[in-house]
N, C-alpha and C positions, 0 to 999 in steps of 0.2 A: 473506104470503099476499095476494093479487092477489083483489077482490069484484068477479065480475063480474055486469053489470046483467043481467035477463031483459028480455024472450028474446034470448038468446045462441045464435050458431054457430059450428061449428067455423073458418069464416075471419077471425069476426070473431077467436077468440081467438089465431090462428095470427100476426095482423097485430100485436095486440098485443104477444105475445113477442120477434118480430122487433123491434119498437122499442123494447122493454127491451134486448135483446143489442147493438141500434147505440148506446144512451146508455153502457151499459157500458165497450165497448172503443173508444167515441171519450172518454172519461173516464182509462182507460188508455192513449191515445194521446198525451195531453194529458202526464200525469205521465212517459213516456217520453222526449216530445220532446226536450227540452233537450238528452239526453246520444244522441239517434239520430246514430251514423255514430263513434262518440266510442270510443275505449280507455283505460277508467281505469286509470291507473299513480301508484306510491307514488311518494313523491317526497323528498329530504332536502335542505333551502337550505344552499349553501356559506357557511360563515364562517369568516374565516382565524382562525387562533390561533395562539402561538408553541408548539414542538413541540418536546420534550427529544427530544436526540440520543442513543439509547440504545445502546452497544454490551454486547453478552453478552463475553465474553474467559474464557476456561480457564485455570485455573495450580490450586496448589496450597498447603495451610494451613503454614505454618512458625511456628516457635516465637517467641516476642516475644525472649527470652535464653536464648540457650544454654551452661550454666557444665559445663567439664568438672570437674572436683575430681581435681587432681592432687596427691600425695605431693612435698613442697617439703624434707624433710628424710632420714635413709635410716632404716631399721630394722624393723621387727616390727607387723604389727598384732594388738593386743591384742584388740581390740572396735570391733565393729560397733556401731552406736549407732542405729540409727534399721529402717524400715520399708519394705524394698522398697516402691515405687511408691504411697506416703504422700507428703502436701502438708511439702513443710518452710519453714522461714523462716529468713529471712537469719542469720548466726551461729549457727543452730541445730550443734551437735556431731554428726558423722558417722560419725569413727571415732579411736579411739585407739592411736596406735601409742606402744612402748616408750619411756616419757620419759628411765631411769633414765641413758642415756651422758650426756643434754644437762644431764638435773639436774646431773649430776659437773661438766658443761664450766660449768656456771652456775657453783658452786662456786668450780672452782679460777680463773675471771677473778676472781670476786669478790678472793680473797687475792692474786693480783695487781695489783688496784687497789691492797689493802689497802699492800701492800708499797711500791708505787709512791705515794702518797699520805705513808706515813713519811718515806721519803729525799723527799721534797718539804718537807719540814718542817724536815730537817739540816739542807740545802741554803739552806734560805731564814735560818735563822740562822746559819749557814756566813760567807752572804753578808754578811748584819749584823755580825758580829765582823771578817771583813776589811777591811769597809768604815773600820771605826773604827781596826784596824791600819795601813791604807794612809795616812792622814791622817794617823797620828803617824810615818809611814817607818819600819816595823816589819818589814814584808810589801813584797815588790817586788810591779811590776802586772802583772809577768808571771800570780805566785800571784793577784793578783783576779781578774785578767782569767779563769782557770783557774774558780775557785770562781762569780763570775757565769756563766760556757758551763756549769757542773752544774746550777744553780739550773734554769739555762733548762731544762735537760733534764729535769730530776726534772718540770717540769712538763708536758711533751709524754709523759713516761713517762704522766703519771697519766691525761691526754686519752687514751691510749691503752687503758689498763684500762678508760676507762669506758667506753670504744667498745666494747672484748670483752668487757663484760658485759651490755651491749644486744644483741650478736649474739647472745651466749649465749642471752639472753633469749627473742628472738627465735624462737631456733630451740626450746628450749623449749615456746614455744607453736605450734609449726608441729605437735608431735606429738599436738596434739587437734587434726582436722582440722574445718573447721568450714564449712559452705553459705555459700558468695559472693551466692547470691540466693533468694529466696523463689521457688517454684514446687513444682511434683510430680519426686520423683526416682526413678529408674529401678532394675533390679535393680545391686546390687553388683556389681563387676570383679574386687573380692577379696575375699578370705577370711580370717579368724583366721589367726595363723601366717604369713602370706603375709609374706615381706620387699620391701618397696615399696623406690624411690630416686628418689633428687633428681634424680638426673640419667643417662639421659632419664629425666623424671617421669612413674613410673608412674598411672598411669587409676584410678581408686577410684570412681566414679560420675561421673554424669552427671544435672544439675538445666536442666528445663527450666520456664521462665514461661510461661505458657498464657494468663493473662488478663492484657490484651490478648492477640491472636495474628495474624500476618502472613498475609496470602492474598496471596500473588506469581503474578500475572496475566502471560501472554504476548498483543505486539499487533505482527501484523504492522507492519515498520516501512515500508513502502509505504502501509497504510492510512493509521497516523499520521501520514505527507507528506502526503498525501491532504486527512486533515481540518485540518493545519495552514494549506494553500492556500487552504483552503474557507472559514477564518475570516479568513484576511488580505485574501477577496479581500470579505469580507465576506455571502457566501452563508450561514455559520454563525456565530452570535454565540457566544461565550465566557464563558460567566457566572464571573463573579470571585468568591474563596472557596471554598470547601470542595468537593469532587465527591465526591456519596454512592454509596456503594458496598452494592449487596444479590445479596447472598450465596444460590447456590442450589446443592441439593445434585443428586447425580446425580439422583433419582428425579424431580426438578422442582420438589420442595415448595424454598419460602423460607424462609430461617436469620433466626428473629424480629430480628434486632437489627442494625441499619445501621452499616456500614460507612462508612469516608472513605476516598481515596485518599491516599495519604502523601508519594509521588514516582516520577516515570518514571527510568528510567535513561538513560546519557548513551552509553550503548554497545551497537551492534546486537551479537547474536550471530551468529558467521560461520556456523556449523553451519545455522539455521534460519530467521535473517535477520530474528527477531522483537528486540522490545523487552520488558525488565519490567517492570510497572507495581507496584508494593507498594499495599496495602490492607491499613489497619489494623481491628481490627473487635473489638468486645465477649465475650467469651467464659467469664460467670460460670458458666454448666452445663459447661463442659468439653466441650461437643459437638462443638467441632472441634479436632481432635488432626493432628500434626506431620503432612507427609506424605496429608493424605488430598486425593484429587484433587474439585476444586468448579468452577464458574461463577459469575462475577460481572456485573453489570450494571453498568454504568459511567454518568453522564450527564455526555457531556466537551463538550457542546455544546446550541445550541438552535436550531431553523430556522423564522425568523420568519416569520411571517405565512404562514403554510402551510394548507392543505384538505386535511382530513381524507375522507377517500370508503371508504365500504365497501369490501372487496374485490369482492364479489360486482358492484360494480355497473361495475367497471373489466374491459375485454377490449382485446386486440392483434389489430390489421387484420393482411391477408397483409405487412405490410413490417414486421410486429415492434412498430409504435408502439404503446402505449397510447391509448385511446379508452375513453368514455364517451356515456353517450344523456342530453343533457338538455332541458326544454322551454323553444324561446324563446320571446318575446314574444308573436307568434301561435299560444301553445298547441297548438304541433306540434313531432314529434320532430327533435332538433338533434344529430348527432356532433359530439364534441369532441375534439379529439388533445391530452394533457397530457401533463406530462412529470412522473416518481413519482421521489422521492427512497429512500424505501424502506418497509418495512411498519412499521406500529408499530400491534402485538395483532390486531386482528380489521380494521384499515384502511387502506389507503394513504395515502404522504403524498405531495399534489401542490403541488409549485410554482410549475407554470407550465400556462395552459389554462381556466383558473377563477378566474372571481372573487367577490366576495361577492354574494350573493341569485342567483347559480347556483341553478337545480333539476335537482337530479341523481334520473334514474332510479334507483329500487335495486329496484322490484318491478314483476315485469309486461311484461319486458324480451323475452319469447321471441313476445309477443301485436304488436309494435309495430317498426317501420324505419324510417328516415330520411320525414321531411313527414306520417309520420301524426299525423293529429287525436287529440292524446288531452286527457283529462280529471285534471288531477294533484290528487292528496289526498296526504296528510303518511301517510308510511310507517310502518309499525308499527316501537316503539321498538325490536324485536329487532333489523333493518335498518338502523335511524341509528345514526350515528357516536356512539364510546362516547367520544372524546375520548382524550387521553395515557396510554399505561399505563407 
């Protein structure tokens, strides 16, 4: 509230007001100036960083082992032994077919050793008693000669029982069929009763290992030319060791547990002209099962020294090139033609066009053209570069 002095009239208080209103908005004018004629625009400083090479690639989850469980001997299955689609373990018993023919064949090698094993014993004192008649000229050597060629034999006879009683053996135990490997096994192929055979060996299950498990990736083999050019010529560095592999399902979500890649193959396929990459990956829940189709992320490379730029704040002039607005020196707007290796997350990666302590426009972009005056402030972090995803 303004005391005005008496007597007072209405010009004098008119004159006063008026030079209240000019200290005002020349006070206002003052706090203006600075930025009069000026476009504030966000701005994000270029700083190169090295940049993993990420490719996405499609294939699908394959079993780590695949064991069929074939019938190795012929006959009867007695019993089934186990749990449709139950975790089993190595040696675990499957199924039981009819022992009774092999036990017999165990049997009668055995007494064929046995037999074979006696005349090993005449023989051998056979041979001692001629030996001792041929010295006193009792026995011609025709008769040793004879009685040593039996000796020899009884003992190839007896090598030979023992062989047929290991077959025997053998096949014996072929008739409790039993899991080659630990993993989860499928429904039965047969049934009680069913007569299986050696040969062709009938199918009784099928056990497959899940943890670990295979994700077999397909890469066009022109890309992989591509990126192998790009590292020889030195464009892409090649980091040495391990390439992690993460696993995403159709819906987009990411499978918790990182993958490696294992090996590329050495052979395009004619059909589709890709390559397969193998990724090995963790799979203690069971969540990726044979056959289901996924996405993997690969990082088969890194490109150094690269500027990261929003997308939003990159555009193409009419000839297609990539352009950008940033501010030079004298604080006015500058196009910049760069050249963009490719997206990674929400940003471009430029390699060429920009160098470090660049200010790249990213807000403010539709108020501002080439030489205008603008006023650059550091852009809101939604805007700046989030760096590597």
């Amino acid at each position: 509230m303004i005391l005005l002095p008496r007597p007072w009239n209405r010009r004098a208080a008119l004159a006063v007001l008026a030079a209240g209103l000019l200290t005002a908005c020349g006070r206002r004018a003052e706090a203006v100036a600075p930025h009069s004629g000026k476009v504030e625009v966000g701005v994000v400083t270029a700083a190169p960083t090295d940049v993993p090479l990420v490719h996405e690639l499609q294939g699908r989850a394959s079993a780590y082992r695949v064991a069929e469980v074939r019938a190795r001997v012929n006959g009867v299955v007695l019993k089934r032994l186990f749990d449709e689609g139950s975790e089993v373990r190595t040696g675990q018993p499957l199924f039981q077919i009819d022992p009774a023919p092999y036990e017999a064949a165990l049997d009668s090698a055995k007494a064929t050793l046995a037999r074979a094993q006696a005349n090993r014993e005449f023989q051998k004192l056979q041979e001692a008693r001629y030996e001792q008649l041929i010295t006193a000229d009792v026995v011609s050597k025709q008769d040793y000669t004879s009685v040593v060629a039996a000796h020899g034999a009884s003992e190839a006879d007896v090598a030979a029982g023992a062989a047929a009683v290991r077959l025997a053996s053998i096949n014996l135990g072929y008739t409790l069929v039993r899991s080659p490997v630990s993993g989860k096994i499928g429904r039965a192929a047969v049934t009680e009763g069913a007569y299986v055979q050696q040969g062709p060996a009938t199918l009784l299950a099928t056990v497959q290992q899940l943890d670990p498990i295979y994700v077999d990736l397909t890469q066009s083999s022109d890309e992989l030319r591509r990126l192998r050019e790009r590292i020889d010529s030195g464009e892409i560095r090649s980091e040495q060791g391990e390439v992690s592999a993460t696993v995403v399902f159709e819906d987009g979500s990411e499978y918790p547990h990182k993958g490696k890649l294992q090996f590329s193959d050495v052979t395009v396929d004619q059909g589709t002209g890709s390559v397969v990459l193998r990724a090995i990956v963790a799979n203690p829940g069971r969540a990726l099962l044979p056959g289901m189709f996924l996405r993997a992320r690969l990082e088969q490379g890194v490109t150094p020294r690269a500027i990261l730029v929003p997308q939003a704040a990159l555009a193409r002039d009419p000839t297609g090139v990539a352009i950008v607005m940033v501010v030079d020196p004298e604080k006015k707007v500058e196009v910049r033609r760069v050249r963009t290796d490719r997206a990674n997350g929400n940003d471009w990666v430029v390699t060429e066009g920009l160098k470090s302590g660049d200010q790249i426009i990213v807000e403010g972009l539709q108020k501002v053209r080439p030489g205008t005056e603008v006023v650059a402030v550091a852009a809101a972090p939604k805007a700046a570069t989030t760096g590597p995803k």
